[in-house]
VOLOVO-698956 format. One record per residue (C-alpha): residue in three letters; x, y, z. Coordinates in pm, whole numbers, plus 50000, padded with zeros to 5 digits. Each point is the difference from the previous one (the first is absolute). Layout:
! residues N
alaXYZ
...
This chain:
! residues 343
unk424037697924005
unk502954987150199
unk500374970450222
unk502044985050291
unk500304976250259
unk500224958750058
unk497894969749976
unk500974969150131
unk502854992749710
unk501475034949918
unk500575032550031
unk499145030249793
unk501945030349991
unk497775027249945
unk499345002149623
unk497685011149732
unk497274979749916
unk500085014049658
unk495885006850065
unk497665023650014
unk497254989750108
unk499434986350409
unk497634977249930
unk502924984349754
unk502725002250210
unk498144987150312
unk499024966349762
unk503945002749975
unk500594996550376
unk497684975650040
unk501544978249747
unk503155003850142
unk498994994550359
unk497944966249840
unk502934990649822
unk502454994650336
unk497604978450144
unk501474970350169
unk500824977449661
unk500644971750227
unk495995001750046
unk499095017349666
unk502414983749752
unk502525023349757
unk498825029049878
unk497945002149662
unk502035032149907
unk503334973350093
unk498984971249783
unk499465019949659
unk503905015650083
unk501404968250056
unk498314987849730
unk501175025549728
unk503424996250117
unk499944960949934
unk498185004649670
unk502565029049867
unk502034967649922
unk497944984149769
unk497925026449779
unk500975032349790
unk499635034350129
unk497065007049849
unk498074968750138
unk501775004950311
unk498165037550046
unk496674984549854
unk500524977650362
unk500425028650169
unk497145023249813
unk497684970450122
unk501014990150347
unk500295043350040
unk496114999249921
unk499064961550229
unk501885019450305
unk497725035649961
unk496664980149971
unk501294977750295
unk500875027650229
unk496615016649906
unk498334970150111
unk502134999550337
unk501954971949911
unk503464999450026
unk501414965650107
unk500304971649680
unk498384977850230
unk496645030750003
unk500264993249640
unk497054975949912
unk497884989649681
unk497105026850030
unk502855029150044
unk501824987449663
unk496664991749808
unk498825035950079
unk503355016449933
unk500004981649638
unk496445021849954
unk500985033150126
unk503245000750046
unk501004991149633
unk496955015149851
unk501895024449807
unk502314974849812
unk498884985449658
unk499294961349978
unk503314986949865
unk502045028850295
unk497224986350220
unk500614963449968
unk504055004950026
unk499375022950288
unk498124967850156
unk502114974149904
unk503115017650136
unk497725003150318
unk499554962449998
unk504174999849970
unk500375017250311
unk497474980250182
unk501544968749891
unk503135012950138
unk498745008450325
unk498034970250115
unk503354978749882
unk501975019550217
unk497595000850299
unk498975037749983
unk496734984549952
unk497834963550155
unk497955003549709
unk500554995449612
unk498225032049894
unk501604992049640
unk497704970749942
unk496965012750121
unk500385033349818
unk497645001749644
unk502525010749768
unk498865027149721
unk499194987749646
unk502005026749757
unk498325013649724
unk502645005349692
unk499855031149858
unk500124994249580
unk503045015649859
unk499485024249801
unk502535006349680
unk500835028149823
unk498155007349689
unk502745001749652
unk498975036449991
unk500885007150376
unk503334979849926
unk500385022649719
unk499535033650173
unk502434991050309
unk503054991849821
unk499345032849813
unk499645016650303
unk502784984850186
unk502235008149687
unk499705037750053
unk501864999050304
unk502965020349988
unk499315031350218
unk500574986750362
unk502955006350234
unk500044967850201
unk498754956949897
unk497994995849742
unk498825031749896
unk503325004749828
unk500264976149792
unk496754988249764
unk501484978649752
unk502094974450285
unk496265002150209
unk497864988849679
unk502304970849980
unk499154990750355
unk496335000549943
unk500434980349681
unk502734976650186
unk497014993350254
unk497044996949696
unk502134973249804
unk500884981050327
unk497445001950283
unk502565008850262
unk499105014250338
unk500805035850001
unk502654990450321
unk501484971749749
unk500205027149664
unk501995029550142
unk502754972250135
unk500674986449617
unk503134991249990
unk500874992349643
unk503174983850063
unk498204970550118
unk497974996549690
unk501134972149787
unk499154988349648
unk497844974549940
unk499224983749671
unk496925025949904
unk499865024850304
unk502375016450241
unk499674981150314
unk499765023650385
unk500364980150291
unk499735018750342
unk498664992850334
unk496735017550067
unk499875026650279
unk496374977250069
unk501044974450221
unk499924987050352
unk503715005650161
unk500014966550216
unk499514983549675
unk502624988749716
unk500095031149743
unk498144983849706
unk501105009449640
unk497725017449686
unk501005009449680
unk498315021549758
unk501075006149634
unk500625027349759
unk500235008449637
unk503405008349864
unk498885032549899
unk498425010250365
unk503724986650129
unk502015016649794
unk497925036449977
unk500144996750448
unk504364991049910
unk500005032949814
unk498095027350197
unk501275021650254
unk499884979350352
unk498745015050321
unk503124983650186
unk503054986349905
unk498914961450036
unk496415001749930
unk498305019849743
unk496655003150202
unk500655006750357
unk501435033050167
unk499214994950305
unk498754973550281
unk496285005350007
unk499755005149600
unk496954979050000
unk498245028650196
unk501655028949770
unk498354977249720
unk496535001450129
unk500095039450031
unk501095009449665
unk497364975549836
unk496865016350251
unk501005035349817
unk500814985049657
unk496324982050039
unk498985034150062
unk501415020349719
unk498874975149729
unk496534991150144
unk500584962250123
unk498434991750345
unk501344978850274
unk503325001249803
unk502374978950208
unk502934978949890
unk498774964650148
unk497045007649667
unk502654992349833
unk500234963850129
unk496464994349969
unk500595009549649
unk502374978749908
unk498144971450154
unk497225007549827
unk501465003149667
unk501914969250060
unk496254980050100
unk498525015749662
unk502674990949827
unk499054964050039
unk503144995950244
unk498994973450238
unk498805005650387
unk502754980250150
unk502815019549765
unk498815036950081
unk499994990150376
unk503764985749980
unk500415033749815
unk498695016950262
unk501954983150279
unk496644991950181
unk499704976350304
unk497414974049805
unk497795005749661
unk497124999150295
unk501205038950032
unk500045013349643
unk496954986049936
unk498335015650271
unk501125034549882
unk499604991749622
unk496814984250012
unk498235017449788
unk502435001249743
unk500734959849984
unk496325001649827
unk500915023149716
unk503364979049959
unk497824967549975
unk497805018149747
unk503335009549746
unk501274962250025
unk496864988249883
unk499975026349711
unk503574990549944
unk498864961649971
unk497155009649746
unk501985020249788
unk502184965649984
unk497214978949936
unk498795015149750
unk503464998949835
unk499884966149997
């Protein structure tokens, strides 16, 4: 379908619609022809707002938030414009409550309740900078998030990946070509709990010795940009150090990463190692959760493995290792009876 003409605001070369279907490309129109409406009357434009707002916001969060913004605010404009509203000041309680139920019913609780509270953002936003008369953010019900337990890898998966990942020697291209220098990666990320963004940017020249451990200290890619960069550190064996010092490096400066989106090259070659040796859901970010787990069992405290971790608060590892904090609870009191009964 193609379309031309002029509304009250603008003109419109004739163009593709990029549809197929009239009924769709007349909704289109209409839309269009609603949004030119006299704003002096109506108020800006609901399909205005959420740009102005993502341009404001591209200061202060990562890319990857910043698109999560955009994912959500996408999905708030659809349901809107399906409801025939397309002024913020249309925009009311009932619409929001309603697009919260269908409009993010495909999204799992925790994707849900992020979805909503960057919602809330936006709303804030726009009744502080009089899109809005009314603060939609307070009267909003924000979604409780239901935490997903982590869920580690066995010793025997463990076991049967870095086998697997060892083998590697017949690619062309990345990973594939070198097994040895990509098992260290996967161990570098099992003996640290790194982020798989984090692990293929090792740089061991900032690694510095410590009186037991090697200490890494890096910024995390994790972070909000209008924020000071906050510091973690993570440590490694001598051994682990010294065998990543001596293998052949991907790059010149950093023995993990060949390329910019490494993290992504990552995640494909451990979907068809997980395949070849039989592991499901075989992902590197397991490889956090196993770490943190081992750590918890260990009889490492709560408050240490979320430093560890570089989490926000120990609030946040405990809600994903909840039903591990039990079993660590239950090896500190076998730990104290096996001492008491020494004495």
């Amino acid at each position: 379908m193609w379309l031309t003409g002029t509304t009250n605001t603008g003109v419109y070369p004739r163009q593709s619609t990029k549809l197929h279907d009239w009924a769709e490309a007349e909704a289109l129109a209409r839309t269009l022809t609603a949004e030119a409406k006299d704003t002096a009357v109506h108020g800006p434009t609901l399909t205005d707002c959420i740009q102005l707002f993502l341009d404001a916001h591209a200061e202060h969060v990562q890319g990857k938030a910043l698109g999560q913004y955009k994912l959500t605010l996408g999905k708030l404009k659809a349901f809107a414009h399906d409801h025939n509203r397309h002024f913020m000041r249309e925009v009311d309680v009932d619409l929001l409550e309603n697009f919260k139920v269908y409009g993010l019913k495909d999204l799992a609780s925790t994707s849900k309740a992020n979805a909503v509270a960057k919602l809330k953002t936006f709303l804030a936003e726009a009744y502080r900078r009089g899109w809005t008369t009314e603060a939609l953010a307070q009267k909003v019900k924000s979604t409780k998030a239901v935490y997903e337990q982590k869920q580690p890898y066995t010793d025997e998966e463990v076991t049967a990946i870095l086998n697997e990942a060892g083998k590697l020697n017949g690619g062309i291209s990345g990973y594939a070509t070198n097994g040895h220098t990509f098992r260290l990666l996967l161990e570098w990320m099992l003996a640290t709990g790194m982020r798989v963004g984090d692990a293929v940017r090792f740089d061991p020249a900032k690694c510095t010795k410590s009186k037991h451990l090697w200490v890494y200290s890096f910024e995390p890619q994790k972070q909000r940009k209008d924020k000071t960069p906050k510091q973690a550190e993570v440590f490694l064996t001598t051994k682990l150090k010294t065998a990543i010092a001596k293998c052949e490096w991907f790059s010149q400066t950093l023995p993990f990463s060949y390329r910019s989106d490494a993290e992504k090259a990552v995640y494909e070659r451990m979907q068809a190692i997980g395949t070849r040796c039989g592991v499901a859901d075989c992902r590197p970010h397991r490889f956090r959760d196993t770490f943190a787990v081992r750590m918890l069992l260990r009889g490492v405290a709560l408050e240490d493995v979320s430093r560890l971790l570089g989490h926000a608060s120990v609030a946040v590892t405990e809600k994903y290792y909840a039903s591990w904090v039990p079993a660590r609870k239950l090896r500190l009191e076998w730990l104290l009876h096996q001492a008491l009964a020494k004495a």
